[in-house]
N, CA, C and O atoms as a GROMACS GRO file, in nm:
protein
  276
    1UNK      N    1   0.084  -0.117   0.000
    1UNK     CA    2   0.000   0.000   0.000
    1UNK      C    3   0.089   0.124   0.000
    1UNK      O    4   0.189   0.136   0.071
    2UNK      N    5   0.045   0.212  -0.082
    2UNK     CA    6   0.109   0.351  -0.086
    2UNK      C    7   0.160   0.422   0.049
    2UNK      O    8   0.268   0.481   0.059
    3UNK      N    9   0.071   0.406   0.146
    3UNK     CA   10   0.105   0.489   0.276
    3UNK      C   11   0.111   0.399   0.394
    3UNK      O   12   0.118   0.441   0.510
    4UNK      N   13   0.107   0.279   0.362
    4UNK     CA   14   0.157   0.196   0.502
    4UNK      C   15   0.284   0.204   0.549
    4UNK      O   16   0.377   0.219   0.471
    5UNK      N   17   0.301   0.196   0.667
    5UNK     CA   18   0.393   0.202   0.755
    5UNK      C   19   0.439   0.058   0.842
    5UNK      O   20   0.351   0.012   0.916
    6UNK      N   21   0.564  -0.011   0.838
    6UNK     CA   22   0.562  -0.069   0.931
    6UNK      C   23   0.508  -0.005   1.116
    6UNK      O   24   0.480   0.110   1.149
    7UNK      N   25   0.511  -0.108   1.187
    7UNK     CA   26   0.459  -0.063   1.313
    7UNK      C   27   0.574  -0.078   1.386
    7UNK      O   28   0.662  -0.147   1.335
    8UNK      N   29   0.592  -0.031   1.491
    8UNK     CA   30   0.676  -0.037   1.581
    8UNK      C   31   0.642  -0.176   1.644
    8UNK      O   32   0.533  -0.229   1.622
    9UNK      N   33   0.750  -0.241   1.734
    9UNK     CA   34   0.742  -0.316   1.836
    9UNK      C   35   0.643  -0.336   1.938
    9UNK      O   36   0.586  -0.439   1.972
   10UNK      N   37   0.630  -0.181   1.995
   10UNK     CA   38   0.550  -0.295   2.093
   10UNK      C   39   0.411  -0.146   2.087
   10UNK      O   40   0.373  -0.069   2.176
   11UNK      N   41   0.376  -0.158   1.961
   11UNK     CA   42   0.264  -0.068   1.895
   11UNK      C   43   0.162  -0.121   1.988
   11UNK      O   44   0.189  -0.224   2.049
   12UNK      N   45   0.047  -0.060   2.007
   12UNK     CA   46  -0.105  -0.137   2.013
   12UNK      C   47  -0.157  -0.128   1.931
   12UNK      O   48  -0.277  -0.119   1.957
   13UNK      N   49  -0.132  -0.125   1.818
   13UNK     CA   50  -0.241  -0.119   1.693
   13UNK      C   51  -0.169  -0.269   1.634
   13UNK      O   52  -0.246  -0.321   1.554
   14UNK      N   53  -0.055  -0.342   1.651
   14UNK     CA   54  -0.037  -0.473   1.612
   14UNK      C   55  -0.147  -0.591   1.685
   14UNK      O   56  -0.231  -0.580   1.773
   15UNK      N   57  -0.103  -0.706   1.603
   15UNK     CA   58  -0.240  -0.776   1.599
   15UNK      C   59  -0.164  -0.865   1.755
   15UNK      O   60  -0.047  -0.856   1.792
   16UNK      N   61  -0.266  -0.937   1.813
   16UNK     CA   62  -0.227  -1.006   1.892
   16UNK      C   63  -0.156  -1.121   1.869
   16UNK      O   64  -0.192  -1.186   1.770
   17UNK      N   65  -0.063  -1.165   1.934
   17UNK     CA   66  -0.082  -1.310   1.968
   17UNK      C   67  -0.125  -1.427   1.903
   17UNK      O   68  -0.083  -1.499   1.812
   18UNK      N   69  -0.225  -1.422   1.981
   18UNK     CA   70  -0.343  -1.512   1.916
   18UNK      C   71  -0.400  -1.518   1.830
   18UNK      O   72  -0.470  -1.617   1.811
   19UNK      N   73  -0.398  -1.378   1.708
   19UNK     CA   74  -0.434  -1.343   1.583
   19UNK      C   75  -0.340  -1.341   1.490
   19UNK      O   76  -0.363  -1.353   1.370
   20UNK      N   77  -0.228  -1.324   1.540
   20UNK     CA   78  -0.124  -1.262   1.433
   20UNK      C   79  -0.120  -1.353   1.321
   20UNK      O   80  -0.116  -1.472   1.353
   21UNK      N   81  -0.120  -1.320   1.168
   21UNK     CA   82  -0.066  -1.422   1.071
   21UNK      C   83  -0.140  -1.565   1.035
   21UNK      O   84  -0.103  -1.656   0.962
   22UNK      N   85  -0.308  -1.543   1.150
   22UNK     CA   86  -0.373  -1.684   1.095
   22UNK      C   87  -0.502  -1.657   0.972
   22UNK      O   88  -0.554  -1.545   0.964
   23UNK      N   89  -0.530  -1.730   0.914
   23UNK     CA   90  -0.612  -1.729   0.789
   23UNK      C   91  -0.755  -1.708   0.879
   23UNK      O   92  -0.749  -1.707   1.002
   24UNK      N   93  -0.924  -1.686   0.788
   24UNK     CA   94  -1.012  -1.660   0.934
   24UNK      C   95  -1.065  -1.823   0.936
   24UNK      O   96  -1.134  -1.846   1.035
   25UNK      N   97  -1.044  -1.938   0.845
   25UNK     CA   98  -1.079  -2.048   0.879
   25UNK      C   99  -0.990  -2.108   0.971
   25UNK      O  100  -1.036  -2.215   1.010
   26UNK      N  101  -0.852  -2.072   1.033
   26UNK     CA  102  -0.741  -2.105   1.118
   26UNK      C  103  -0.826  -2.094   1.260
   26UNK      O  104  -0.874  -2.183   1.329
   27UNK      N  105  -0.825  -1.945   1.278
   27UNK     CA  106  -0.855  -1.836   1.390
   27UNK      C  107  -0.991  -1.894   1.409
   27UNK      O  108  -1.001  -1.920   1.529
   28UNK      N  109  -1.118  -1.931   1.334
   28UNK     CA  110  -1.243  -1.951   1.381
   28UNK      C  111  -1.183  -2.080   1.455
   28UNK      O  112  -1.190  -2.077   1.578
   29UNK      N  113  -1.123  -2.196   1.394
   29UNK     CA  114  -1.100  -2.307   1.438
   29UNK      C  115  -1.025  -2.258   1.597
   29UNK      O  116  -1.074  -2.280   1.708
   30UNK      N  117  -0.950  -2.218   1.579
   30UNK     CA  118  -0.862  -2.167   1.747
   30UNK      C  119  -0.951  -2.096   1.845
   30UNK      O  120  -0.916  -2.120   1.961
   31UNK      N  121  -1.056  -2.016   1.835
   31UNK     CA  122  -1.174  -1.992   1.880
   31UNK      C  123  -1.265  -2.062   1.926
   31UNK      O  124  -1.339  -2.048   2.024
   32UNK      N  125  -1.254  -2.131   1.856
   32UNK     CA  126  -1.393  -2.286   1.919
   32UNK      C  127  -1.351  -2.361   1.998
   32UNK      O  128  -1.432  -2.442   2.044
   33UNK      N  129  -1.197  -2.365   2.052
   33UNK     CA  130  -1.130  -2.444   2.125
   33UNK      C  131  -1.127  -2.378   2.256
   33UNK      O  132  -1.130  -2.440   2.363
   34UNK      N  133  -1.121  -2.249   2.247
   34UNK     CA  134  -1.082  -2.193   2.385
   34UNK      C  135  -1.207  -2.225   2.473
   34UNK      O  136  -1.327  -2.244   2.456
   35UNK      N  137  -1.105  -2.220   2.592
   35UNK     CA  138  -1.191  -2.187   2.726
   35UNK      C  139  -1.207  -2.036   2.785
   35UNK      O  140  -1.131  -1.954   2.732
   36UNK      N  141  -1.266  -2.002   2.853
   36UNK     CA  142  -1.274  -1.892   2.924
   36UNK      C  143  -1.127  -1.840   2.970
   36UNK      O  144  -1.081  -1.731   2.937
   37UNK      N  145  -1.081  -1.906   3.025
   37UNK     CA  146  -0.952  -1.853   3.105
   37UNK      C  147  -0.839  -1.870   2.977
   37UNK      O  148  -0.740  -1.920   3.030
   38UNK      N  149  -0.820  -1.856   2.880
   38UNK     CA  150  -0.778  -1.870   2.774
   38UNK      C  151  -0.841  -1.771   2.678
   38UNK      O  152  -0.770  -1.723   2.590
   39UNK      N  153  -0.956  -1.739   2.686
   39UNK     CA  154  -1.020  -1.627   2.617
   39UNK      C  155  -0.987  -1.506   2.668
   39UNK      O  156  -0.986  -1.413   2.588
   40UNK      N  157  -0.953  -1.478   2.806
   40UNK     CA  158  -0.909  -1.374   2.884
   40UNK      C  159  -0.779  -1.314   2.895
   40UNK      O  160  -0.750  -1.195   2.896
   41UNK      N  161  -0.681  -1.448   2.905
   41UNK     CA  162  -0.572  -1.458   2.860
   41UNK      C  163  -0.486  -1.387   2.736
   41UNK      O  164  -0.381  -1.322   2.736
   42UNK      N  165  -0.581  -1.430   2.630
   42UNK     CA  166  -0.568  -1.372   2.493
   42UNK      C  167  -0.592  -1.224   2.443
   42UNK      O  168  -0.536  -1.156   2.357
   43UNK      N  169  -0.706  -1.201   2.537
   43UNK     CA  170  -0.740  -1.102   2.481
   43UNK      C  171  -0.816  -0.951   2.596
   43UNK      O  172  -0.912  -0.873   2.593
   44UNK      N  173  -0.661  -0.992   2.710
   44UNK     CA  174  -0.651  -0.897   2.818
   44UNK      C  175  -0.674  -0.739   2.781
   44UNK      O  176  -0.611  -0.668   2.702
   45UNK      N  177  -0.742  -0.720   2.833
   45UNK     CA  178  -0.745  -0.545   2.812
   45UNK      C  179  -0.760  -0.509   2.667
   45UNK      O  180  -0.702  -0.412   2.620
   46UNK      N  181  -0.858  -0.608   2.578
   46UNK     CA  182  -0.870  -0.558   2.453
   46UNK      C  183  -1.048  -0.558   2.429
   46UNK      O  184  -1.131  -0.617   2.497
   47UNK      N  185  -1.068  -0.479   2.321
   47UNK     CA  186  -1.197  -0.446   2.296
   47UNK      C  187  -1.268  -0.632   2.251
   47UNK      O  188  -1.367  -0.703   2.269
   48UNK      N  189  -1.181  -0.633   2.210
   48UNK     CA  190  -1.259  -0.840   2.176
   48UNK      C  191  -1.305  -0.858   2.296
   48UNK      O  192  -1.398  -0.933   2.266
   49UNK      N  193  -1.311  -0.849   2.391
   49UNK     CA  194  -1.390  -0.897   2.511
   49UNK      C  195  -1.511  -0.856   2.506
   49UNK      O  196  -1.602  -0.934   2.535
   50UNK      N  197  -1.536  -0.737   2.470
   50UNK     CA  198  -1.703  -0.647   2.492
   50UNK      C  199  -1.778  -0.791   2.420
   50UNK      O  200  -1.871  -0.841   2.482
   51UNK      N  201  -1.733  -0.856   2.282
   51UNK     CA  202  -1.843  -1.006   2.217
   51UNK      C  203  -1.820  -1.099   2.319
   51UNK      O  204  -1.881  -1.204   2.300
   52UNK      N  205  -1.763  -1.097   2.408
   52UNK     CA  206  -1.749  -1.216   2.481
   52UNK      C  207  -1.712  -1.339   2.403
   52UNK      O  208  -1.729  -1.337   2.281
   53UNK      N  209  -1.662  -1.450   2.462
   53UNK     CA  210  -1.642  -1.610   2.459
   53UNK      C  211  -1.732  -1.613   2.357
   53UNK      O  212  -1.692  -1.584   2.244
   54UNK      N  213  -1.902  -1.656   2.383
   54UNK     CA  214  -2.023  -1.707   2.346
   54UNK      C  215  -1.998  -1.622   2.223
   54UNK      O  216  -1.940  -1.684   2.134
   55UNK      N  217  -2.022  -1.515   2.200
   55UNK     CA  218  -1.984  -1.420   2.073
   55UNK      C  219  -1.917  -1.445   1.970
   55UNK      O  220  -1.957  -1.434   1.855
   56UNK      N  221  -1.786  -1.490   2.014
   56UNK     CA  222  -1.677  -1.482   1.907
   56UNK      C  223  -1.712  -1.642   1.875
   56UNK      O  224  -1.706  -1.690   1.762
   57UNK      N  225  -1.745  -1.706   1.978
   57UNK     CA  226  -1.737  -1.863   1.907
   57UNK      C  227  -1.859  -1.872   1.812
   57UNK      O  228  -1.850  -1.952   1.720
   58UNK      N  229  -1.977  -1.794   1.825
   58UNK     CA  230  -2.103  -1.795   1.684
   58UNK      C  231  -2.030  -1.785   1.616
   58UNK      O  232  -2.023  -1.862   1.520
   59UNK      N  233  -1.933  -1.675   1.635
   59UNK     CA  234  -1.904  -1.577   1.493
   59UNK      C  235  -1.820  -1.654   1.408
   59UNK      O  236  -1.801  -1.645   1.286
   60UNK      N  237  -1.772  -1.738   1.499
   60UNK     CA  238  -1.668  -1.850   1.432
   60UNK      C  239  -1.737  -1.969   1.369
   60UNK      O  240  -1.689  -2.052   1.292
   61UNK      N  241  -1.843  -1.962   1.412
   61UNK     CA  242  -1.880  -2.079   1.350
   61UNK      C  243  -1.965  -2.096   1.213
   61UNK      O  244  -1.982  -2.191   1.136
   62UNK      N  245  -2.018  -1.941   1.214
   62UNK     CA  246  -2.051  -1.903   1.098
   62UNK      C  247  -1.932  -1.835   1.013
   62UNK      O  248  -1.978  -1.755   0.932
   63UNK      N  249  -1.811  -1.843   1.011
   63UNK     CA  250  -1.719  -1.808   0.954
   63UNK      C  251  -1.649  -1.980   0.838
   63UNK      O  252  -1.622  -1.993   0.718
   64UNK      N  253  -1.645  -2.095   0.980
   64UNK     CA  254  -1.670  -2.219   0.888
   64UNK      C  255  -1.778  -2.266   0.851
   64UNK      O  256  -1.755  -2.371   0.791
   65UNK      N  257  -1.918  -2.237   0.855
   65UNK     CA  258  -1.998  -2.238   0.786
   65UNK      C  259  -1.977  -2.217   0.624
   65UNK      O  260  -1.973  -2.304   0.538
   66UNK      N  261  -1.968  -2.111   0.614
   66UNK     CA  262  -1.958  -2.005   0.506
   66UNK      C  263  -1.816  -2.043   0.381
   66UNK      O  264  -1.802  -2.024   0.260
   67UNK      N  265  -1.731  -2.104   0.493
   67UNK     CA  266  -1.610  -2.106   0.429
   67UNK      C  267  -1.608  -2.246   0.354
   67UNK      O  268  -1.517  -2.281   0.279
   68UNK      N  269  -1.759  -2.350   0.396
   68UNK     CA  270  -1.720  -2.500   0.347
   68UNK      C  271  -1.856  -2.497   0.202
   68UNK      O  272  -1.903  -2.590   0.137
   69UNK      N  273  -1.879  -2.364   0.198
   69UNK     CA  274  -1.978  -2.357   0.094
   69UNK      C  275  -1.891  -2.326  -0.008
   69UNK      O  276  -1.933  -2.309  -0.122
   0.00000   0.00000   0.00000
């Protein structure tokens, strides 16, 4: 892209962890696995919490839904 920028190190606008570098049929699959204390873990002090657990795992599941059509 014309005006992207790498990010710094230890940016907050980089992806997490638990997100960084996975495809969304990867990430739905890694989603459906977690537990709570693993969901918290992941995603300490970030806005992904406001969908909660129950949230992100629909969202995941209609993500492999979608993806085996």
């Amino acid at each position: 892209m014309k005006f992207s920028q790498t990010l710094a190190e230890g940016s907050l606008f980089r992806a997490r962890e638990f997100i960084a570098g996975k495809d969304a049929v990867t990430l739905a699959t890694d989603i459906l696995v977690l537990d709570q204390e693993q969901f918290s873990a992941a995603f300490r002090k970030s806005p992904m919490k406001r969908a909660k657990l129950a949230g992100l795992k629909r969202n995941a599941t209609v993500v492999l839904e979608n993806s085996s059509r």
